[in-house]
Structures are given as structure tokens and as C-alpha cells.
N, CA, C and O atoms as a GROMACS GRO file, in nm:
protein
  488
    1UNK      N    1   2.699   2.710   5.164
    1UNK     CA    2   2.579   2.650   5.222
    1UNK      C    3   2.558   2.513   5.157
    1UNK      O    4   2.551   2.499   5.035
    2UNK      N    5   2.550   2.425   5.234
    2UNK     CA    6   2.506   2.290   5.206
    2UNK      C    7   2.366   2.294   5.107
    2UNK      O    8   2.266   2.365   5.116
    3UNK      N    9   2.402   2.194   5.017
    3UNK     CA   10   2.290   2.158   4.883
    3UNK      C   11   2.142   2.157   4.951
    3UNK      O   12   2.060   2.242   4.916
    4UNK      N   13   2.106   2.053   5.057
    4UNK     CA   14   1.984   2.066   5.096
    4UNK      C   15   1.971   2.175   5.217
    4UNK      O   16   1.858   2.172   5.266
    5UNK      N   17   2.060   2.272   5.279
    5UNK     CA   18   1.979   2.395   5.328
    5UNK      C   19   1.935   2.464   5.193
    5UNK      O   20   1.814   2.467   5.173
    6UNK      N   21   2.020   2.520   5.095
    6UNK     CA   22   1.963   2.573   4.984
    6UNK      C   23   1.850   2.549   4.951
    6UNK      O   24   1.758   2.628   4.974
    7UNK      N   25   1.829   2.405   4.876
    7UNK     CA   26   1.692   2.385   4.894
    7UNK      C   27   1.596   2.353   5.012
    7UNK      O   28   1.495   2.288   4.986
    8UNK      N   29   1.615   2.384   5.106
    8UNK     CA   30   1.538   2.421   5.181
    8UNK      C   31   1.502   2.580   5.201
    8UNK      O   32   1.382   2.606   5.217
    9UNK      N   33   1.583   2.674   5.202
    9UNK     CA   34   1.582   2.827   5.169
    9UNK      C   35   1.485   2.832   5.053
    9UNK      O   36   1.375   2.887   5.059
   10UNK      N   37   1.540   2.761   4.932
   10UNK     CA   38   1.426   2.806   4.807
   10UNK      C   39   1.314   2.805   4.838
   10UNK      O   40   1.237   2.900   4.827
   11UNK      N   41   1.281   2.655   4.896
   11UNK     CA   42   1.113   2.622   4.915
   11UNK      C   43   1.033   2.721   5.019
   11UNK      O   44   0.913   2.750   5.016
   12UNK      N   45   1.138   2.766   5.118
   12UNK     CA   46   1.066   2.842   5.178
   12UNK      C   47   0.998   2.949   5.124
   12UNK      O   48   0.877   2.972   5.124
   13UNK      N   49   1.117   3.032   5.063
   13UNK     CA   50   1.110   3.194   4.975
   13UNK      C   51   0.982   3.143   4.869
   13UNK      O   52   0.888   3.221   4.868
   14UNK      N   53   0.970   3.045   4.797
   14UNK     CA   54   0.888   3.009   4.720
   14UNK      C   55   0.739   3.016   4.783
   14UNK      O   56   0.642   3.083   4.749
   15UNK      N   57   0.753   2.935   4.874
   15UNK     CA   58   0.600   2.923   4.956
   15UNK      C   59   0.567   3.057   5.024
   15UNK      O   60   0.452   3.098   5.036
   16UNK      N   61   0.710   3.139   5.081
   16UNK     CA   62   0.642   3.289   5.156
   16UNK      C   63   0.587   3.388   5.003
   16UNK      O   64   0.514   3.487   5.012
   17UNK      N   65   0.628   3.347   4.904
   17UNK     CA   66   0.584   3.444   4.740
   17UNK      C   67   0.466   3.356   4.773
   17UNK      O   68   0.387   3.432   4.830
   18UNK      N   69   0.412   3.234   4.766
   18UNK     CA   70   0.281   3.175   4.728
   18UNK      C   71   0.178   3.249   4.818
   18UNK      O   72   0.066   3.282   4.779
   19UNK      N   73   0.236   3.275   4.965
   19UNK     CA   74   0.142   3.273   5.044
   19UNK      C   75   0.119   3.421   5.022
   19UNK      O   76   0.007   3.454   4.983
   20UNK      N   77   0.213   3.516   5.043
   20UNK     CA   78   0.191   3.687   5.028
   20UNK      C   79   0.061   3.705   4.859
   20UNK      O   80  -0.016   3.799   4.841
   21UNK      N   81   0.078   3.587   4.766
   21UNK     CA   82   0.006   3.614   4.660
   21UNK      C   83  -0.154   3.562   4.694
   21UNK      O   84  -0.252   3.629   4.660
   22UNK      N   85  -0.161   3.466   4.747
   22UNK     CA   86  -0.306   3.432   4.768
   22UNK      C   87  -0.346   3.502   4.935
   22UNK      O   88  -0.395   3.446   5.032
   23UNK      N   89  -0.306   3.628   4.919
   23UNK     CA   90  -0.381   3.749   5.078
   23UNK      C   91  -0.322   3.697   5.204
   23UNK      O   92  -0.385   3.709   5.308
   24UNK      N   93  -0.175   3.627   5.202
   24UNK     CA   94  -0.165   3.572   5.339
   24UNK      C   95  -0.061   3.711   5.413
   24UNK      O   96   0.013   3.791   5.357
   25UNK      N   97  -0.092   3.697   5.542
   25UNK     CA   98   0.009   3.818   5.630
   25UNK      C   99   0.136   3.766   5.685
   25UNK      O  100   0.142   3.721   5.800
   26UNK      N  101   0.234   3.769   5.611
   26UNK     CA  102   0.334   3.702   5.699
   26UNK      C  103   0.398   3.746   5.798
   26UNK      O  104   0.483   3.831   5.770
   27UNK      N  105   0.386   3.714   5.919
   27UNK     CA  106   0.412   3.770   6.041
   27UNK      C  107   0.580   3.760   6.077
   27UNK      O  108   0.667   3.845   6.096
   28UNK      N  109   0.576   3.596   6.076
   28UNK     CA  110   0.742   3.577   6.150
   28UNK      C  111   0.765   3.461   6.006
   28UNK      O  112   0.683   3.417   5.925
   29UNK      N  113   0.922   3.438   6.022
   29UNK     CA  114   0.972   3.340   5.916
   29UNK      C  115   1.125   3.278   6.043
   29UNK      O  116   1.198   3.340   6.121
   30UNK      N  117   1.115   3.160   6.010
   30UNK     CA  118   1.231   3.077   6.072
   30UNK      C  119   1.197   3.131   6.247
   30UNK      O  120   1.274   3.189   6.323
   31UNK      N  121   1.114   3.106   6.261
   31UNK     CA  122   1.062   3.147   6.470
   31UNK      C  123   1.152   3.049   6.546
   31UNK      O  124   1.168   2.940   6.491
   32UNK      N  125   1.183   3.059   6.605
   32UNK     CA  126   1.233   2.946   6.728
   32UNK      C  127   1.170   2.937   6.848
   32UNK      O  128   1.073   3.012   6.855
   33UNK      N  129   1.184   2.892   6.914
   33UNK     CA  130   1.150   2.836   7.036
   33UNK      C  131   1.257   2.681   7.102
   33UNK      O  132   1.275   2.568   7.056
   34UNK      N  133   1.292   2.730   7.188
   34UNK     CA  134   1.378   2.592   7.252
   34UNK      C  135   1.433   2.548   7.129
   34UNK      O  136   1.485   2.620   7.044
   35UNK      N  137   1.413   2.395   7.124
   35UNK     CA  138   1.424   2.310   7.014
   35UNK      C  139   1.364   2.329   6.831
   35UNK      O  140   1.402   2.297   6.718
   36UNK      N  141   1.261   2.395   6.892
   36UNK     CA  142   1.151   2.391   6.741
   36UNK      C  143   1.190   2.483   6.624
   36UNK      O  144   1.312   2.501   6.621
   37UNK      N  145   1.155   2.515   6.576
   37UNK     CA  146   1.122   2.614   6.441
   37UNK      C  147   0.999   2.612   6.365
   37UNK      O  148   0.947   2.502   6.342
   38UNK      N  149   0.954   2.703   6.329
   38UNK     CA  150   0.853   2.758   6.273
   38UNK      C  151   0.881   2.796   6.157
   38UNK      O  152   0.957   2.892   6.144
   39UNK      N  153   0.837   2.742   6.062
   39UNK     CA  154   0.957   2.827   5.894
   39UNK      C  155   0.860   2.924   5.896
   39UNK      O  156   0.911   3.036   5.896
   40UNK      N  157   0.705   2.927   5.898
   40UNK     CA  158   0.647   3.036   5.880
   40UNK      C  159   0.561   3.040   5.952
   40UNK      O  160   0.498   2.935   5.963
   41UNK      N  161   0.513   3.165   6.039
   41UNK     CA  162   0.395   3.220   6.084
   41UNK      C  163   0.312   3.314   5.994
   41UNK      O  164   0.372   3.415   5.958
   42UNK      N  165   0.188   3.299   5.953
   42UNK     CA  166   0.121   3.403   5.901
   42UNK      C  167  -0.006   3.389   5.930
   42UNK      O  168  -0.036   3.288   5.994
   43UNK      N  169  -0.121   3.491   5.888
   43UNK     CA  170  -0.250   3.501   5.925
   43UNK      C  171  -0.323   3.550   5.815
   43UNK      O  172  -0.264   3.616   5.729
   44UNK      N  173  -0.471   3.522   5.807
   44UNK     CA  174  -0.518   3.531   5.743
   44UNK      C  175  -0.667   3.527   5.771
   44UNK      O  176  -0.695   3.412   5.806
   45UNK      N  177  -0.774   3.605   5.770
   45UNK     CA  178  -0.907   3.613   5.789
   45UNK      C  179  -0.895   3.578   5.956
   45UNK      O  180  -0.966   3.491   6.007
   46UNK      N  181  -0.796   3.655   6.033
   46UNK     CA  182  -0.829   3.646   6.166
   46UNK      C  183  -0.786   3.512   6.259
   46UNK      O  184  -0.802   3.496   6.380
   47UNK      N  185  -0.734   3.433   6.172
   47UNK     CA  186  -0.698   3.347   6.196
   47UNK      C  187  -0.554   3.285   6.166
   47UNK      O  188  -0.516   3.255   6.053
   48UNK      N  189  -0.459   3.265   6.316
   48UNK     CA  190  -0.322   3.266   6.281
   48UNK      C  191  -0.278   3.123   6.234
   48UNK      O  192  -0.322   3.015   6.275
   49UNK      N  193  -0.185   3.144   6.141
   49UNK     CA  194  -0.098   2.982   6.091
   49UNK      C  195   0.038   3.008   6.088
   49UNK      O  196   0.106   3.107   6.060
   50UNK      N  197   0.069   2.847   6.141
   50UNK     CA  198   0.177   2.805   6.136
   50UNK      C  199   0.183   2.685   6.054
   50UNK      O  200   0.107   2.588   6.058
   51UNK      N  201   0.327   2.712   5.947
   51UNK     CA  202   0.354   2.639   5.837
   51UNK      C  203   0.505   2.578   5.866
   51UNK      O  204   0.614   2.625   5.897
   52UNK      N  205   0.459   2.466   5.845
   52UNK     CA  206   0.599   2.398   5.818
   52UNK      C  207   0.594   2.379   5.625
   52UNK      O  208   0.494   2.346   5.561
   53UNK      N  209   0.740   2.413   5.562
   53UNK     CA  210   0.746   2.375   5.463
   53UNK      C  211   0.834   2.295   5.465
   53UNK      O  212   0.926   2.296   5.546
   54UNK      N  213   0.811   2.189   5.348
   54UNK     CA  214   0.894   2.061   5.325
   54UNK      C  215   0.950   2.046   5.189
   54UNK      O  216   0.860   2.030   5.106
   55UNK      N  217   1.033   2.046   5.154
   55UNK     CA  218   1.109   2.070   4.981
   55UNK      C  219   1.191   1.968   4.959
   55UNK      O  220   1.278   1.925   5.034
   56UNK      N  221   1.154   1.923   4.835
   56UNK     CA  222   1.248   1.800   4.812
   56UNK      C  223   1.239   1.814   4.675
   56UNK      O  224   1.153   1.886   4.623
   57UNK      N  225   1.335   1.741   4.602
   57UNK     CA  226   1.405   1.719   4.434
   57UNK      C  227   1.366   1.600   4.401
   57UNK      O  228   1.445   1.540   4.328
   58UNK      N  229   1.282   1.552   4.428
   58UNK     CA  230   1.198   1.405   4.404
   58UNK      C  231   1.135   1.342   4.488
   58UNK      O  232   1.172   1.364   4.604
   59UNK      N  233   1.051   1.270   4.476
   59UNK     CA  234   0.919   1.217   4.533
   59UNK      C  235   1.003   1.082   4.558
   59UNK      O  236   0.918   0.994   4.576
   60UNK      N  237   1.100   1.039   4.564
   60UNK     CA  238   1.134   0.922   4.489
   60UNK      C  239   1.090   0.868   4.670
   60UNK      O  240   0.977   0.818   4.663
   61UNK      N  241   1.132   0.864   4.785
   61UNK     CA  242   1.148   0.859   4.912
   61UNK      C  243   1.009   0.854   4.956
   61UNK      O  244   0.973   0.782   5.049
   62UNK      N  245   0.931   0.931   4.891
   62UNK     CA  246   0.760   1.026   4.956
   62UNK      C  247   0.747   1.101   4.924
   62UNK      O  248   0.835   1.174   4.879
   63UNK      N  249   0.586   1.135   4.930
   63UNK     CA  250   0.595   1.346   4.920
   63UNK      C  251   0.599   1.373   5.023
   63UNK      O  252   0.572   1.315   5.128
   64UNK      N  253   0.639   1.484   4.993
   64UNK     CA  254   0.738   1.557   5.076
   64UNK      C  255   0.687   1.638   5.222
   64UNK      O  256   0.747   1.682   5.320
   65UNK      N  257   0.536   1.633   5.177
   65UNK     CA  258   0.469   1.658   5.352
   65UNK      C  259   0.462   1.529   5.413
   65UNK      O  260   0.428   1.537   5.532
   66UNK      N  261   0.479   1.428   5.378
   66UNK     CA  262   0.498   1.287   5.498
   66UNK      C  263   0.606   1.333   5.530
   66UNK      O  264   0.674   1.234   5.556
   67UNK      N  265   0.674   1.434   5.547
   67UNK     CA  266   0.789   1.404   5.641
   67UNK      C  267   0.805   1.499   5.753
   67UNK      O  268   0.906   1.548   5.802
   68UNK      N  269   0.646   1.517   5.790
   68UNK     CA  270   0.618   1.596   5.915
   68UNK      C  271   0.596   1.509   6.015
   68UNK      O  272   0.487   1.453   6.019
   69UNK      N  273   0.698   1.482   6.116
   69UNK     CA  274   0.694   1.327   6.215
   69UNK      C  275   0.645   1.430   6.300
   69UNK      O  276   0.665   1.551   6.317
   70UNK      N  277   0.522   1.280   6.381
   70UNK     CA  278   0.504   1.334   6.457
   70UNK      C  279   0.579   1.378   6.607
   70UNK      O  280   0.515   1.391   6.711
   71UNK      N  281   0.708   1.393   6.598
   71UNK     CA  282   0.784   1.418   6.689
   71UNK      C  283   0.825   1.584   6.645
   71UNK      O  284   0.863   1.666   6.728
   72UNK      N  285   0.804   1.617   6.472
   72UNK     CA  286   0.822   1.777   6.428
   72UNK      C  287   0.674   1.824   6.506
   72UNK      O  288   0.687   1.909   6.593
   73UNK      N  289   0.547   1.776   6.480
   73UNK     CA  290   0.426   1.808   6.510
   73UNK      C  291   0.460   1.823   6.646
   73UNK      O  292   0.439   1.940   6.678
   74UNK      N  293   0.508   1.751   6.750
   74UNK     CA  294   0.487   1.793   6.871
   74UNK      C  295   0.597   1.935   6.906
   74UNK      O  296   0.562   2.021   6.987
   75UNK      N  297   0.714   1.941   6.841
   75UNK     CA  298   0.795   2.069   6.851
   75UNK      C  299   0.697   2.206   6.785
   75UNK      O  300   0.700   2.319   6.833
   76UNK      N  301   0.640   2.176   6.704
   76UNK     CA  302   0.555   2.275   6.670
   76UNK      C  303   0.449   2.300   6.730
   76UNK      O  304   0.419   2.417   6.709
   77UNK      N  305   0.344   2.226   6.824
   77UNK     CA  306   0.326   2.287   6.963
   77UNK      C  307   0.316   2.355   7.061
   77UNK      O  308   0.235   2.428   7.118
   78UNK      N  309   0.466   2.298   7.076
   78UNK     CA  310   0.546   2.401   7.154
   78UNK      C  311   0.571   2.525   7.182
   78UNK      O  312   0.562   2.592   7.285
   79UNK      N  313   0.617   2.555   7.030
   79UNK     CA  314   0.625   2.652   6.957
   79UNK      C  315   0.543   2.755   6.970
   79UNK      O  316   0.570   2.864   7.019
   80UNK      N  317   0.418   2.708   6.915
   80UNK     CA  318   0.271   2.741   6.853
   80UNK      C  319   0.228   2.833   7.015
   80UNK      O  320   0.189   2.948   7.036
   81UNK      N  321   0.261   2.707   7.114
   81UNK     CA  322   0.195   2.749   7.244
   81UNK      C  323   0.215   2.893   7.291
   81UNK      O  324   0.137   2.985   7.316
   82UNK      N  325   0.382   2.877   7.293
   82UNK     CA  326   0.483   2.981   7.322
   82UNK      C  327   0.461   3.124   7.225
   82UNK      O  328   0.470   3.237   7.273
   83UNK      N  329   0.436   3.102   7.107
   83UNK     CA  330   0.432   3.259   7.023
   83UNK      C  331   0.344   3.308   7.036
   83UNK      O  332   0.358   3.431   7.037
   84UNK      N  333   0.158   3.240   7.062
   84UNK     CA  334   0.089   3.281   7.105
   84UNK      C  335   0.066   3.315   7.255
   84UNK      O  336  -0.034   3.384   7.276
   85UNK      N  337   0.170   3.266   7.405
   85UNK     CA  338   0.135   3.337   7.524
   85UNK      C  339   0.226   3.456   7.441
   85UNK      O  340   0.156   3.557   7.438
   86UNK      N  341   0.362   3.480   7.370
   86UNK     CA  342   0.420   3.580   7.399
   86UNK      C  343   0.337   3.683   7.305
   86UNK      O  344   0.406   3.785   7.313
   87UNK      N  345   0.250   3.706   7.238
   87UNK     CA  346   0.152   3.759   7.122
   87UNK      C  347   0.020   3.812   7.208
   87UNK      O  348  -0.054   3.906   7.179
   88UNK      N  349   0.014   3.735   7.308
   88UNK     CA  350  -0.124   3.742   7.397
   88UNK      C  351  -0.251   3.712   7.292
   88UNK      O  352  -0.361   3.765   7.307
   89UNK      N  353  -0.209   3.595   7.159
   89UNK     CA  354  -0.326   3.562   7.081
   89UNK      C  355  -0.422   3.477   7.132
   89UNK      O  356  -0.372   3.432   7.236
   90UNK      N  357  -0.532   3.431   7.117
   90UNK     CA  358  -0.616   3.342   7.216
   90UNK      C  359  -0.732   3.283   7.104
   90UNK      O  360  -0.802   3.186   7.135
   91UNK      N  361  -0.746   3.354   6.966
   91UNK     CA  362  -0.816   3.321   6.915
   91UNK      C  363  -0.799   3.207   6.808
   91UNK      O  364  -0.736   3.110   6.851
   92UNK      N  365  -0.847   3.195   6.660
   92UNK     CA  366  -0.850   3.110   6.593
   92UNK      C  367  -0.730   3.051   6.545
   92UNK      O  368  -0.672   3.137   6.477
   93UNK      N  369  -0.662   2.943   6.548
   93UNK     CA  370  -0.536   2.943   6.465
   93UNK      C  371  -0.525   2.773   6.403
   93UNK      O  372  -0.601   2.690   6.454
   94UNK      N  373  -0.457   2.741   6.326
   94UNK     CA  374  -0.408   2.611   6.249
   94UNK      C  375  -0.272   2.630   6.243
   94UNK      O  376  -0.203   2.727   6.276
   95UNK      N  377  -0.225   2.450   6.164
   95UNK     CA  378  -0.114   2.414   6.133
   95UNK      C  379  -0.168   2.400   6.054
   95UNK      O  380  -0.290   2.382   6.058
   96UNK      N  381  -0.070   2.404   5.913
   96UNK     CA  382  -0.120   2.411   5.769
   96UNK      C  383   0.059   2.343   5.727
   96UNK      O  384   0.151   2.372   5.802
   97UNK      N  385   0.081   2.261   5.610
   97UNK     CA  386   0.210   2.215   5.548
   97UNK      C  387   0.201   2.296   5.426
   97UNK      O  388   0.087   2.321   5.388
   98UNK      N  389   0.315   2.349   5.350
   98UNK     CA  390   0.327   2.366   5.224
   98UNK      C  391   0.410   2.252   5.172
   98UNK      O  392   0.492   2.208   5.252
   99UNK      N  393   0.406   2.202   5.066
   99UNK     CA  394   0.503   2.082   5.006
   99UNK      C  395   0.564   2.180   4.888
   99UNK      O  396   0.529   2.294   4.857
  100UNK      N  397   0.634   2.124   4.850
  100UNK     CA  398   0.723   2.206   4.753
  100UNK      C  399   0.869   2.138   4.678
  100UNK      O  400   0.988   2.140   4.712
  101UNK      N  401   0.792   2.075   4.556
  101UNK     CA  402   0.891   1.975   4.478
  101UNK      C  403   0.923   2.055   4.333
  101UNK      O  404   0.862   2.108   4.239
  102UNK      N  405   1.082   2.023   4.385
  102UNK     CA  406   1.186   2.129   4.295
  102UNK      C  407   1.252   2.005   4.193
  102UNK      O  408   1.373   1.990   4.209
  103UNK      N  409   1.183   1.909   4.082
  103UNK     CA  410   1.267   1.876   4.042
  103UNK      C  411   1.338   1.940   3.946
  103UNK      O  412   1.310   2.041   3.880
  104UNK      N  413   1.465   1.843   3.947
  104UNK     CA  414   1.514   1.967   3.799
  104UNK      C  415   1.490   1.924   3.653
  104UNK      O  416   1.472   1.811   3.606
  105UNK      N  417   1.493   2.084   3.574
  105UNK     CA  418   1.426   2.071   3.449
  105UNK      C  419   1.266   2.073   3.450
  105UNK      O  420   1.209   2.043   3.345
  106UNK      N  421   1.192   2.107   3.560
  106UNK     CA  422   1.061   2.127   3.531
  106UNK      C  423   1.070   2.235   3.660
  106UNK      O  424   1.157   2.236   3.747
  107UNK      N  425   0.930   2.346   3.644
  107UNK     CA  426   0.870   2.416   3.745
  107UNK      C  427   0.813   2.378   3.876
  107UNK      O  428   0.751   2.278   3.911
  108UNK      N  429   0.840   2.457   3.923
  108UNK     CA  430   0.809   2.416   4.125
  108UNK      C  431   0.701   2.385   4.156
  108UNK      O  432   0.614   2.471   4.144
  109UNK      N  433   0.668   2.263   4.201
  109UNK     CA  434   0.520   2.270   4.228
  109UNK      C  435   0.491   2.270   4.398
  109UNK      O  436   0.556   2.215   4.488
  110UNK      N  437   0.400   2.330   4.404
  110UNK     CA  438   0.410   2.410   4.534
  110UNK      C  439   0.227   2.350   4.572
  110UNK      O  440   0.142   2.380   4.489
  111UNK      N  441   0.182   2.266   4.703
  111UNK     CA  442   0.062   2.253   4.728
  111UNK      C  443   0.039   2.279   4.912
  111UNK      O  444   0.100   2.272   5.019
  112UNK      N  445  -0.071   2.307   4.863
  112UNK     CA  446  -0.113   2.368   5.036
  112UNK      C  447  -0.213   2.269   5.082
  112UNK      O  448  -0.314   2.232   5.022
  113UNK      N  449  -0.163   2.226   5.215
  113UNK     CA  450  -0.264   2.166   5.278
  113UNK      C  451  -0.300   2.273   5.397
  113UNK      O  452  -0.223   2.303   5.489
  114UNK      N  453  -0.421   2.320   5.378
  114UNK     CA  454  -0.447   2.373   5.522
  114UNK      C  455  -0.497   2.281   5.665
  114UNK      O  456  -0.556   2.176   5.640
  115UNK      N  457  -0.486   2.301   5.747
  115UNK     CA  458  -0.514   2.245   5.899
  115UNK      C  459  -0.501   2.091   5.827
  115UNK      O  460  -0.580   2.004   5.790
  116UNK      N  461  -0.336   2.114   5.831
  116UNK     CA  462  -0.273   1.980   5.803
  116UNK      C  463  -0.281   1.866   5.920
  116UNK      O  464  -0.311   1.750   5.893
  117UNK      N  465  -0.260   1.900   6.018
  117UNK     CA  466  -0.250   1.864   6.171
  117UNK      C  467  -0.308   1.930   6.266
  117UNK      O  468  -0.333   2.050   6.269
  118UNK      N  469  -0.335   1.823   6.368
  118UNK     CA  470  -0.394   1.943   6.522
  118UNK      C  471  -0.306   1.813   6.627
  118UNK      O  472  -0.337   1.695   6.646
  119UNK      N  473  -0.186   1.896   6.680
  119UNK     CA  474  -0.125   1.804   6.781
  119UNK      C  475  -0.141   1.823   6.920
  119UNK      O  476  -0.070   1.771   7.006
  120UNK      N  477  -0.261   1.917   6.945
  120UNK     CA  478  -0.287   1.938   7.044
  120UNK      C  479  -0.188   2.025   7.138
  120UNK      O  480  -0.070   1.993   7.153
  121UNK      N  481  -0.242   2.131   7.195
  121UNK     CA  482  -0.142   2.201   7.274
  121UNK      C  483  -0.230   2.218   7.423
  121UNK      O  484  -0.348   2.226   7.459
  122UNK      N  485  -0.074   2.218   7.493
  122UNK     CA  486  -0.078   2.148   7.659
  122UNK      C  487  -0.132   2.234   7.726
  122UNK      O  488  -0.150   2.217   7.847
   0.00000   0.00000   0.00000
């Protein structure tokens, strides 16, 4: 496996441990739809989320949630639209980012933005 799927795998597994520890339900992991992906679906107080996580080995470029274009935001959408007709969900839900910077020689730091985005769905 290529260096950055790996770290992309870590950050995920990292953020699905963060989220199962602070009461989250994780429903689906890596979802598809058409084009899109979903690294994580989960819910929480009745209300469903979808997470994109973003992992990187240095800030040096950005942090690492600027690199949710809004061209990922509109695949997630999509997505979003689609899991909820096939779910028959109708009620509360967000997009939320986890960031997740792995440098090396120090511990993971892992931050949550909730209702990171609203890209509107069609």
C-alpha cells in the first residue's frame, strides 16, 4: 500500500477510536456513491454525520481540513443525499471534518470541527 493511503487508513482508524470514545454511533465507514466517498457516517443525539477525514505529516502545505474543495463538498452531497433516500432518514443531519496531523516523533493530534460545511443538497 502506498505511503499516503496508509496514512490515510491511520487517520481514519484514529478518528473512528476518537469518535466511538466521545458517544459517537458509527454507522458506515468508506460509503460510496457514484464518484464520492464518505470516510465516515455516524450519529449522534439523533442527529446523522458525515465526516470527511483529512491526515497529513505536516502542516507545511495547510491544515489539513483546507483541503476539503469545494468540488469534495459537492461529492459529499451527493452522497449525503443518496444514503439518506436509501436510509429513508429525513431528519437532523451535518457535515462535520476531522483533521488529523501525524507528524513524526510526536502524538496524533486529532481536531473536530462540527457542521464544518453546509453545501446544500438538491
Amino acid at each position: 500500500m502506498a505511503e499516503h493511503h496508509e496514512t490515510g487508513k491511520r487517520g481514519e482508524d484514529l478518528a473512528t477510536d476518537w469518535l466511538r470514545k466521545n458517544e459517537y454511533e458509527i454507522l458506515e465507514k468508506n460509503w460510496r456513491y457514484s464518484r464520492a466517498e464518505v470516510d465516515i457516517i455516524a450519529r449522534k443525539n439523533g442527529t446523522l454525520i458525515f465526516l470527511e477525514v483529512k491526515t497529513r505529516r505536516t502542516e507545511k502545505f495547510g491544515h489539513p481540513a483546507a483541503f476539503v474543495t469545494p468540488r469534495k463538498r459537492r461529492f459529499l452531497a451527493d452522497a449525503a443525499q443518496e444514503y439518506m433516500r436509501q436510509t429513508g432518514h429525513d431528519w437532523a443531519f451535518r457535515f462535520d471534518i476531522i483533521s488529523v496531523l501525524l507528524v513524526p516523533g510526536y502524538l496524533p493530534k486529532i481536531e473536530h470541527f462540527p457542521d464544518a460545511f453546509f453545501p446544500g443538497l438538491r
